[in-house]
C-alpha positions as CSV (number, residue, x, y, z in Angstrom):
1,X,104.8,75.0,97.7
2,X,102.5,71.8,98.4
3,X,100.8,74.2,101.3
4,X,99.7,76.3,98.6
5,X,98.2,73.9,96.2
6,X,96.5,72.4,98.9
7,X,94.8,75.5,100.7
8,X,93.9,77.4,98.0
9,X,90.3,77.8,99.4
10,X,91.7,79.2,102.2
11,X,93.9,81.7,100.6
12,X,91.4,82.5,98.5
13,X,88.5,83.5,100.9
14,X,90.9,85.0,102.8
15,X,92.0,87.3,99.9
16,X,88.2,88.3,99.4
17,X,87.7,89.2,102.9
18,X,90.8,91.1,102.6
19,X,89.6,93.3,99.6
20,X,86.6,94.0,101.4
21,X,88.4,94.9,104.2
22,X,90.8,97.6,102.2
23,X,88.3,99.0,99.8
24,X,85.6,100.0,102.0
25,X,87.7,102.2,104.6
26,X,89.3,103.6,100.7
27,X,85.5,104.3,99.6
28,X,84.8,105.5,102.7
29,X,87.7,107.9,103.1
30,X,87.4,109.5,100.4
31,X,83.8,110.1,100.9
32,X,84.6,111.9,104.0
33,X,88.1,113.8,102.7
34,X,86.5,115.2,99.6
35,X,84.2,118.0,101.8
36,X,86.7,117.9,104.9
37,X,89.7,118.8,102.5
38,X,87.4,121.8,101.0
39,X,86.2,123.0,103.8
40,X,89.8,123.0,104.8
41,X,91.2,125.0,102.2
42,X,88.1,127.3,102.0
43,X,88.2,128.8,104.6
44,X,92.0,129.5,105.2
45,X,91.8,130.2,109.6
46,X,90.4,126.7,109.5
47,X,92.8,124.6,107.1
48,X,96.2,124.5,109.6
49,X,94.1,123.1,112.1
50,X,91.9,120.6,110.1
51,X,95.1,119.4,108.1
52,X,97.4,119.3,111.5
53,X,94.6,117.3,113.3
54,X,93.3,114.6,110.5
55,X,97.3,114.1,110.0
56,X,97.9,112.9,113.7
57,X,95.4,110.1,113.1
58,X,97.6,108.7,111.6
59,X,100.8,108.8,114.3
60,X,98.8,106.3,116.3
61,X,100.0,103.2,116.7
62,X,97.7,100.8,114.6
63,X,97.5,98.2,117.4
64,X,96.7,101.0,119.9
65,X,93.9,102.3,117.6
66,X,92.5,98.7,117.3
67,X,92.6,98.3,120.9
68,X,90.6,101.4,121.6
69,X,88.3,102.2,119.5
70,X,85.9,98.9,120.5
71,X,85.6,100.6,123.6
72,X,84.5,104.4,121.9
73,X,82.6,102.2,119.9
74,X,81.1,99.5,122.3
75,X,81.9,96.8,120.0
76,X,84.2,93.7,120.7
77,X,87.6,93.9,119.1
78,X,87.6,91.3,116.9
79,X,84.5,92.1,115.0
80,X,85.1,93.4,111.2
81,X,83.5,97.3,112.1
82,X,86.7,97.8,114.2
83,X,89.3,97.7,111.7
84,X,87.0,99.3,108.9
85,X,86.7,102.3,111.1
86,X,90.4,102.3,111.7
87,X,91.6,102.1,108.6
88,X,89.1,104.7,107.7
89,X,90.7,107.1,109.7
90,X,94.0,106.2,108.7
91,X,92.6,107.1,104.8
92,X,91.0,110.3,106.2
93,X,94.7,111.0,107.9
94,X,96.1,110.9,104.4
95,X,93.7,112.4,101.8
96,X,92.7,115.3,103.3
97,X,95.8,117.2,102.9
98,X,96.1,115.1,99.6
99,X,92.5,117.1,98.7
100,X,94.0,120.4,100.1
101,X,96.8,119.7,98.5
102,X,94.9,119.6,94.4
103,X,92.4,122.2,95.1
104,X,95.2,124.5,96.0
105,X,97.1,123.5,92.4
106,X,93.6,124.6,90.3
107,X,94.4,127.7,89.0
108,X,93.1,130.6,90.1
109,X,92.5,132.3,86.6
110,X,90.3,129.1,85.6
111,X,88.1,129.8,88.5
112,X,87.8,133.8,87.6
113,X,86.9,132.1,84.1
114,X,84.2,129.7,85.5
115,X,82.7,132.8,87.3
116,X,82.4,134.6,84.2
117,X,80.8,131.9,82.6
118,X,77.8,132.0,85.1
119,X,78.9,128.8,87.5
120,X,77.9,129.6,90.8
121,X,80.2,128.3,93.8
122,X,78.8,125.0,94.5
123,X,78.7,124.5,90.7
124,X,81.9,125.3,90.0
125,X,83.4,123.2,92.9
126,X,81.7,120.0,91.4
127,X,82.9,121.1,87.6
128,X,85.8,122.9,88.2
129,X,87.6,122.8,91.4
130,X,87.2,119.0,92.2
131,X,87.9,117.7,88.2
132,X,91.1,119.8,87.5
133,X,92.3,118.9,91.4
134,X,91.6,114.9,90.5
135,X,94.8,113.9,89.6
136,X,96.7,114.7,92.4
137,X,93.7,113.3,94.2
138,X,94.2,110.1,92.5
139,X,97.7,109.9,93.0
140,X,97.0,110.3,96.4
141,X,94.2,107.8,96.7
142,X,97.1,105.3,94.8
143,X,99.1,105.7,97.5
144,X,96.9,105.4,100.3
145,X,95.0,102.4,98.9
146,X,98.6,101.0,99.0
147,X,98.8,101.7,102.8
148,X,95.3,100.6,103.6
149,X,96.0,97.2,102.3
150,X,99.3,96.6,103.8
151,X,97.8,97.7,107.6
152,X,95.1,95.5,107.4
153,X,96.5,92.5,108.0
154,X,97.2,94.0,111.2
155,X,93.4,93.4,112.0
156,X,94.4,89.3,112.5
157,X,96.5,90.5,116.0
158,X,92.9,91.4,118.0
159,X,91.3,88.6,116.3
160,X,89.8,90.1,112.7
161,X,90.7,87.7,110.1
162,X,91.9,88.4,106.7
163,X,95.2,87.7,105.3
164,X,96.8,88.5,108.2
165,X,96.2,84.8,109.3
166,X,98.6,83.4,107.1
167,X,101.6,85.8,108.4
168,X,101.0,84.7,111.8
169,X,99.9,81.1,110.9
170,X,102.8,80.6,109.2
171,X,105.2,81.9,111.4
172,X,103.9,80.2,114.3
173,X,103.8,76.7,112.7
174,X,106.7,77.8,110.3
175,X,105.7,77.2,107.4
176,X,107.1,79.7,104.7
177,X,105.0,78.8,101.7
178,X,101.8,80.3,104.2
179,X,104.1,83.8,104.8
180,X,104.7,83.6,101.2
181,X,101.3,83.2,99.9
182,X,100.1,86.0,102.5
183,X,102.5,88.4,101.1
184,X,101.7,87.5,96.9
185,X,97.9,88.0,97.9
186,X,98.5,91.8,99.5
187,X,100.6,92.7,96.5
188,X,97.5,91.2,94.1
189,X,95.1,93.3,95.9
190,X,97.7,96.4,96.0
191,X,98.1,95.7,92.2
192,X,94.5,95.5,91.5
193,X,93.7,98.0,93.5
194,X,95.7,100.2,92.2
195,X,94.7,99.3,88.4
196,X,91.1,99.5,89.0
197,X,92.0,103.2,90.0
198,X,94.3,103.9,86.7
199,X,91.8,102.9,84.8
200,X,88.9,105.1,86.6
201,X,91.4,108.2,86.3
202,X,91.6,107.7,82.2
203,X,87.7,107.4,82.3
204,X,86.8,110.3,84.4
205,X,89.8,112.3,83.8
206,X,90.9,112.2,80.5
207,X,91.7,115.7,80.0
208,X,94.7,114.7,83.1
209,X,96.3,112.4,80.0
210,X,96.3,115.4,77.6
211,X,97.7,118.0,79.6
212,X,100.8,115.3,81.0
213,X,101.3,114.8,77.0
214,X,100.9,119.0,76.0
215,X,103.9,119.0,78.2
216,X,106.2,116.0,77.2
């Protein structure tokens, strides 16, 4: 454990650049799910096609998808875009049918009732539809965030670094306190991560709380 006493700089820059690294493509994602995954289950002829396509993104081989976008992209491989854009997809792979999946749960006689009430349909998508789907939004944002920190240490294998420098640091030189410091920083960020997005799901949807204790 002297390796990691005396490179904590390095592990913790690393870690930094690693965050950055998984929360941007999650951001980004989820930016690009939220209308994708509506347009997908509005209009019904389009949402087998949307949901079967975004979900083959993510059968590609990460190393593969690394290797080939810089050349869709015209960028070098090892520059940071490159695995952003990758793990983007991967996030857009998951949460669309994740966002298919929790408008489809919103009850329909809530919607007839938010007609009633005078909410037109873009209104009532941003009030209704998308609050009551949330939580099973969230839980699939949880899970993906999870994924999208894990695959990012691929990024060190065309040259992006992150904490995917100590895996193959360490196993190179063999030293197992560098593996092991590379996996405890993943599993901080996953934690983090993951409590940063508890916390935002009790702030934005506290009615989510209720309704799991109304049926306790």
């Amino acid at each position: 454990m002297n390796w990691i006493a005396s490179n904590l700089d390095l592990i913790g820059s690393l870690t930094l650049v690693h965050l950055r690294h998984s929360l941007i493509p999650l951001i980004i994602g989820l930016a690009l799910s939220l209308p994708v995954g509506w347009l997908a289950w509005r209009v019904q002829w389009l949402r087998s096609t949307l949901v079967l396509t975004t979900g083959l993104l993510y059968t590609i081989p990460s190393l593969a998808l690394l290797t080939i976008l810089p050349a869709v992209m015209g960028v070098a491989p090892y520059v940071e875009i490159n695995l952003i854009v990758a793990l983007t997809l991967y996030a857009v792979a998951l949460l669309v049918r994740t966002v298919v999946d929790g408008l489809t749960a919103v009850d329909d006689d809530t919607r007839l009732a938010a007609t009633a009430m005078g909410y037109g349909p873009f209104t009532r998508v941003l009030k209704v539809d998308f609050p009551l789907a949330g939580p099973v939004i969230l839980a699939g944002l949880r899970v993906v965030s999870a994924s999208t920190v894990a695959l990012a240490t691929v990024g060190i294998l065309v040259g992006v670094n992150n904490l995917g420098y100590l895996f193959t640091n360490g196993f190179q030189r063999r030293i197992i306190p560098e593996v092991l410091a590379g996996i405890g920083a993943v599993v901080l960020i996953t934690l983090v991560i993951d409590a940063i997005l508890v916390a935002l799901g009790r702030l934005l949807l506290p009615w989510a709380k209720t309704n799991a204790e109304a049926h306790v």
